[in-house]
MMTF fields as JSON, N, C-alpha, C and O atoms, coordinates in Angstrom:
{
  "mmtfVersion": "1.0.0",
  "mmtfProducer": "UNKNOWN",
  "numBonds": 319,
  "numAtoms": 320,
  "numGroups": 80,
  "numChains": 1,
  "numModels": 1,
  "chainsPerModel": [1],
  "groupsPerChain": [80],
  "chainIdList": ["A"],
  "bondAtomList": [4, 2, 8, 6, 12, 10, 16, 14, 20, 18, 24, 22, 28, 26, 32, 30, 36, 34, 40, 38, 44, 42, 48, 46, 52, 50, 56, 54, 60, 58, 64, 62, 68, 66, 72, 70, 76, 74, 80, 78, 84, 82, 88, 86, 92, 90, 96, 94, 100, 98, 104, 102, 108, 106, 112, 110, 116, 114, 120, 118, 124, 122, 128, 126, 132, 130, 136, 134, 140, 138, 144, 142, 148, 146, 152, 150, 156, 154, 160, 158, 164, 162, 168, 166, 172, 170, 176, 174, 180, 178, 184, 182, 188, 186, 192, 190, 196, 194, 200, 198, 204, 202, 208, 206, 212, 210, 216, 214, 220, 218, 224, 222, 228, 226, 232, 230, 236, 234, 240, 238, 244, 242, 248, 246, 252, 250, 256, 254, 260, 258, 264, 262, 268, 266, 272, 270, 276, 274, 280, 278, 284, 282, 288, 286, 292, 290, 296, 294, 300, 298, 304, 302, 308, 306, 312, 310, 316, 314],
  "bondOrderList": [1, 1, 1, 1, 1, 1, 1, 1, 1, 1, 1, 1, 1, 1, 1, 1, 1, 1, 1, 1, 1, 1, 1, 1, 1, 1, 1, 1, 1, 1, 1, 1, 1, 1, 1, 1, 1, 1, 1, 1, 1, 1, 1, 1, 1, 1, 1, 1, 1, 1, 1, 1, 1, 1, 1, 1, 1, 1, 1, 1, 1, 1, 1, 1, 1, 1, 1, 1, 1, 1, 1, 1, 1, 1, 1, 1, 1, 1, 1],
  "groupList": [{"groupName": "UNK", "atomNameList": ["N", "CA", "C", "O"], "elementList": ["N", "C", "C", "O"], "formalChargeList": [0, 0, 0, 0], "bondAtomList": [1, 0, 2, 1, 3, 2], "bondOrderList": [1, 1, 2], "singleLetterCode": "X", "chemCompType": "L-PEPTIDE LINKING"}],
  "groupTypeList": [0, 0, 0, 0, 0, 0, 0, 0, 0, 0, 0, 0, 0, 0, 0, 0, 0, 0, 0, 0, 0, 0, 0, 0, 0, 0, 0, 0, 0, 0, 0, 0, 0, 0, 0, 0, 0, 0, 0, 0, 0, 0, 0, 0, 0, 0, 0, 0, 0, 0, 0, 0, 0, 0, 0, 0, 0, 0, 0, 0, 0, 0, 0, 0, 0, 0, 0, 0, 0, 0, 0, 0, 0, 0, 0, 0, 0, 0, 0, 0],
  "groupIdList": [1, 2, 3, 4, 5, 6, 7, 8, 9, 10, 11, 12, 13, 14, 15, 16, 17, 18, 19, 20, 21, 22, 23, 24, 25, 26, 27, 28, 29, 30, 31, 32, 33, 34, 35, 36, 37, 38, 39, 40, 41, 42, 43, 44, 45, 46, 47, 48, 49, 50, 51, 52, 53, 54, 55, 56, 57, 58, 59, 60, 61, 62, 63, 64, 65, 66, 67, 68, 69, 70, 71, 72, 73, 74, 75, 76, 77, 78, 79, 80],
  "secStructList": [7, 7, 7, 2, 2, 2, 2, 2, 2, 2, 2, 2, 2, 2, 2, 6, 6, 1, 7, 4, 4, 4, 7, 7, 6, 6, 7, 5, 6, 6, 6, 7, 6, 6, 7, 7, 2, 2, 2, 2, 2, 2, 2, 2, 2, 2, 2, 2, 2, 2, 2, 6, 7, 7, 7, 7, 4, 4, 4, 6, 6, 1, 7, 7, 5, 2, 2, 2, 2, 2, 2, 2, 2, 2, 2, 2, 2, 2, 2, 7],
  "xCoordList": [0.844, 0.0, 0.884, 1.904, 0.561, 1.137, 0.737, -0.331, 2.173, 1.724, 1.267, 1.316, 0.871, 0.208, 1.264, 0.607, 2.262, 3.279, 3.138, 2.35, 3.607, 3.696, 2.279, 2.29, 1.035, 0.144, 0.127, 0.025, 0.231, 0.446, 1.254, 0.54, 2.497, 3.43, 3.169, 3.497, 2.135, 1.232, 0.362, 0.089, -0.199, -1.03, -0.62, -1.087, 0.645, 1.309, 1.641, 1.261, 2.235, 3.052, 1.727, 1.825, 0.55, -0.591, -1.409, -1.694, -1.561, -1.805, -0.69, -0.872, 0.511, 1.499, 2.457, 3.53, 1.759, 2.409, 3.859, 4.628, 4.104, 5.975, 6.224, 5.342, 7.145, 7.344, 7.905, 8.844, 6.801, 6.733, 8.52, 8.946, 9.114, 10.637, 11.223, 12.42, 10.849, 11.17, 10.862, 11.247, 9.73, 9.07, 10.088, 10.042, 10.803, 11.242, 10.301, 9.222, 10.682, 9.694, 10.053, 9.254, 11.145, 11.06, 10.694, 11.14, 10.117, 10.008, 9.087, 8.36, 8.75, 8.108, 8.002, 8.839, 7.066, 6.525, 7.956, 8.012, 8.915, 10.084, 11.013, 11.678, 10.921, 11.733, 11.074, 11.762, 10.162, 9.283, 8.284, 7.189, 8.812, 8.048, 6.634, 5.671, 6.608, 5.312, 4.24, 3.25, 4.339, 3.708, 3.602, 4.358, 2.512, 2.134, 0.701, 0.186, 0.617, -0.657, -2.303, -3.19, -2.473, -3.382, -3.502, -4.626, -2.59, -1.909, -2.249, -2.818, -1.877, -1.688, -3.732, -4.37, -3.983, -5.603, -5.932, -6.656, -5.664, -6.193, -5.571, -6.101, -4.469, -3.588, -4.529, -4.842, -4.861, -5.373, -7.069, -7.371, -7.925, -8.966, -8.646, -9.566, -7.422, -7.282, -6.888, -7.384, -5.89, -6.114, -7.112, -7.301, -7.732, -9.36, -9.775, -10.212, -9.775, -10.86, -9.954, -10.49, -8.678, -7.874, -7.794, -7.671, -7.918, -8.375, -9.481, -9.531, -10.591, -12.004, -12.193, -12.929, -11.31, -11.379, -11.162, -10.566, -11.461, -11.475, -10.571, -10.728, -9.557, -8.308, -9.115, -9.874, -8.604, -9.373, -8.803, -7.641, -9.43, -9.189, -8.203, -7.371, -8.131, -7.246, -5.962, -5.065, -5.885, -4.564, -3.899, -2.719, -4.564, -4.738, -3.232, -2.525, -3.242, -2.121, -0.928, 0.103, -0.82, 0.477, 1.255, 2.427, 0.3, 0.777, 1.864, 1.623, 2.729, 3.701, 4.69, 5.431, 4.611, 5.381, 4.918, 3.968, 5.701, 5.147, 5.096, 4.227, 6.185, 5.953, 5.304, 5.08, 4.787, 3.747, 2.348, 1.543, 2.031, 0.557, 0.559, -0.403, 1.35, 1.31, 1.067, 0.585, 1.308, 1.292, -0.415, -0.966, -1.03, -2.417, -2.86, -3.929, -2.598, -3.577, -3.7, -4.817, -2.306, -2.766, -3.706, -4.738, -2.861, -4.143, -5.532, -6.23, -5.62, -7.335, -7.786, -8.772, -6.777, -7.345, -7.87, -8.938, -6.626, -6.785, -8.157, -8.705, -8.489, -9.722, -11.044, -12.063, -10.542, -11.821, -13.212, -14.266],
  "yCoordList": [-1.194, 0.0, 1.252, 1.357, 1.884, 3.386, 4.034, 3.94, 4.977, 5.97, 7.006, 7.666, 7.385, 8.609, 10.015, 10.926, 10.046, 10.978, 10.563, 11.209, 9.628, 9.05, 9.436, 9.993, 9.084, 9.582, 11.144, 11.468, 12.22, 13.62, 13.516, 13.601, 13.362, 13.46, 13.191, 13.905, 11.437, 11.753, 12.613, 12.674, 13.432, 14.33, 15.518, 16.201, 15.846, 17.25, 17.108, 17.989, 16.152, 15.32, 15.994, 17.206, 15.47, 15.914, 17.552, 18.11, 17.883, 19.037, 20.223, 21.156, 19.636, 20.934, 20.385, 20.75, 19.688, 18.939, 19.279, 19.927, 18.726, 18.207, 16.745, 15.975, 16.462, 14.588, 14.412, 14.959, 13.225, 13.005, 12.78, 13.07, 12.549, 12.346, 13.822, 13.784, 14.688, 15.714, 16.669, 17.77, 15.411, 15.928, 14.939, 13.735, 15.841, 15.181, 15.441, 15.945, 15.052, 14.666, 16.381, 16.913, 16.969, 18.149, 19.183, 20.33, 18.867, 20.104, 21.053, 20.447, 22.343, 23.117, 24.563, 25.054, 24.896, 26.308, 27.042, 27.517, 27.134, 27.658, 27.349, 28.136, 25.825, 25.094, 24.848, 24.649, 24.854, 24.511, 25.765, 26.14, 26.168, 27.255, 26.832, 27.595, 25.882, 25.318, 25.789, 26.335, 25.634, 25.735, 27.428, 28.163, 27.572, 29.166, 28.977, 28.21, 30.101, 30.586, 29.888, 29.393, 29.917, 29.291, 28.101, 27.738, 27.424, 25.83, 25.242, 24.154, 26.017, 25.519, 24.999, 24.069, 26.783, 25.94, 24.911, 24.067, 24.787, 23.504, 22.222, 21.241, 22.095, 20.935, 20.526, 19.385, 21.694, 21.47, 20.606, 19.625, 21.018, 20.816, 19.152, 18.352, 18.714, 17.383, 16.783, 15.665, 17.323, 16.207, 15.894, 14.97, 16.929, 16.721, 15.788, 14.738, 15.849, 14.621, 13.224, 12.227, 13.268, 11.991, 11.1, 9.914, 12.221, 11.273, 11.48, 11.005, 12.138, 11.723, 12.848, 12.644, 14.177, 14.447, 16.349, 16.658, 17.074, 18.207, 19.137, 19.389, 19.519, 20.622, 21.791, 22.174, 22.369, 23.759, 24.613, 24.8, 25.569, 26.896, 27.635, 28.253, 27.695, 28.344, 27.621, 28.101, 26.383, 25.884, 25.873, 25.522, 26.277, 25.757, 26.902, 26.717, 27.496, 28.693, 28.307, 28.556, 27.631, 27.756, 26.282, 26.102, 25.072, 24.154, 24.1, 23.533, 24.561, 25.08, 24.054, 24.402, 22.618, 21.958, 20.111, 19.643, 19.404, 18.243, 17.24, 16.449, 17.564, 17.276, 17.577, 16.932, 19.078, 19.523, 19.118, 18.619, 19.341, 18.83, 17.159, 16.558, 16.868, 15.477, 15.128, 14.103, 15.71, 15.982, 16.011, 15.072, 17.033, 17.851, 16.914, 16.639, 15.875, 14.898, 13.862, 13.401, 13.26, 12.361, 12.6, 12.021, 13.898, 14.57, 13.998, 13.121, 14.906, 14.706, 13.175, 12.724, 12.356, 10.792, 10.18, 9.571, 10.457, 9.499, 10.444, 9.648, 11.331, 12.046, 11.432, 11.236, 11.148, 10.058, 10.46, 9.891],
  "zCoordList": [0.0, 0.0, 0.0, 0.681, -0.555, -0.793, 0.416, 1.021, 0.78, 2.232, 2.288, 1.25, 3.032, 2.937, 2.021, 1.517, 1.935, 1.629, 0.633, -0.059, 0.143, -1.398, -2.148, -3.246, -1.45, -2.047, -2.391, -3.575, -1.299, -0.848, -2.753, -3.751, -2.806, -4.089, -5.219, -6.166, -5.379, -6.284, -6.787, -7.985, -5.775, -6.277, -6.679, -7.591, -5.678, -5.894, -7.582, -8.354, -7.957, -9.662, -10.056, -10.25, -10.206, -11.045, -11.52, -12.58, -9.935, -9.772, -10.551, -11.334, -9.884, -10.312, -11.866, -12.347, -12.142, -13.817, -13.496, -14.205, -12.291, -12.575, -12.423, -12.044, -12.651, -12.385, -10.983, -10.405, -10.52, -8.905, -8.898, -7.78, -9.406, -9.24, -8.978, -8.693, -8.996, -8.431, -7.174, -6.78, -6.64, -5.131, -3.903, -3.648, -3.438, -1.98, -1.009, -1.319, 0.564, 1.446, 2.117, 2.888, 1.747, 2.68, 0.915, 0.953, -0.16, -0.963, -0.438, 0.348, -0.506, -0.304, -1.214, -1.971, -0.957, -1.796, -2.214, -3.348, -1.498, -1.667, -2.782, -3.457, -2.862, -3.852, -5.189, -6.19, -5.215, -6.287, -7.126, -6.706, -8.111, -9.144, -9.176, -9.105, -9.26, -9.84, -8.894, -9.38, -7.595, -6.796, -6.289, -5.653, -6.809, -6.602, -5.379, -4.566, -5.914, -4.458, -5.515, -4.82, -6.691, -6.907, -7.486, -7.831, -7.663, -7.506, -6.498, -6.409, -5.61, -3.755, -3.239, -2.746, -3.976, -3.582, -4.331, -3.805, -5.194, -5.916, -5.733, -6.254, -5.032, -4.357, -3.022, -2.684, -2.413, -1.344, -1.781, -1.102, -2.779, -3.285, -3.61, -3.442, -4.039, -4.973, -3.638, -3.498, -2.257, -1.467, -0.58, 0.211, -0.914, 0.503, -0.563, -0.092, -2.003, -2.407, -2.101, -1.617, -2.404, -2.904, -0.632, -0.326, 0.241, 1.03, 1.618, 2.752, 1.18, 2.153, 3.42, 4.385, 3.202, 4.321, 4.068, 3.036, 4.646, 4.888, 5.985, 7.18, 4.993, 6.323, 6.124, 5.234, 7.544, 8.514, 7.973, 8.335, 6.782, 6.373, 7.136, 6.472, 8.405, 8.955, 9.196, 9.89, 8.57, 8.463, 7.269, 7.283, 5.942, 4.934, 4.19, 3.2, 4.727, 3.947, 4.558, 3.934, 5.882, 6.339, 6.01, 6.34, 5.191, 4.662, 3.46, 2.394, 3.666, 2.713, 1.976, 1.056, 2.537, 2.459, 2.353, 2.979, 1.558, 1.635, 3.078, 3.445, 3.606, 5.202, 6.128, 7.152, 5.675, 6.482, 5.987, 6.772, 4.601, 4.02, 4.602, 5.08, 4.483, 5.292, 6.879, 7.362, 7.202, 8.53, 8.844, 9.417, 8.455, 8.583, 7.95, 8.493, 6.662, 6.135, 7.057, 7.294, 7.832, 8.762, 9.932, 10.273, 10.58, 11.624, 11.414, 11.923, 10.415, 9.771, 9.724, 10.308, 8.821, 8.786, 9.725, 9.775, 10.931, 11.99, 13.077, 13.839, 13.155, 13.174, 12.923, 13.585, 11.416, 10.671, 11.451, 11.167]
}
């Protein structure tokens, strides 16, 4: 089974049309062009669907990073 991160990277690969071979576990808004401010909402839109679950608007801007969007997706999962 694929982990939760790995999934997170799959989606980032899709959303931000770069090749998941270029997402490490610490990339973030910083390192990555691709990832702009209206990318980001729509990353956020593709992982609330890709796991079933809904992050808190007021967390939603400071997710800057694949370790961190990961982070807040497990939160949320294990929430369930």
């Amino acid at each position: 089974m694929m982990s939760e991160m790995d999934r997170v990277k799959r989606v980032m690969a899709a959303v931000l049309s770069v090749d998941i071979e270029t997402i490490g576990d610490d990339s973030s808004v910083d390192d990555m062009e691709a990832w702009d401010s209206l990318r980001h909402i729509n990353l956020i839109i593709a992982l609330e669907q890709e796991f079933g679950i809904s992050l808190p608007d007021e967390e939603v801007a400071s997710l800057t990073s694949v370790r961190l969007l990961t982070m807040a997706i497990s939160d949320e999962v294990r929430k369930g």
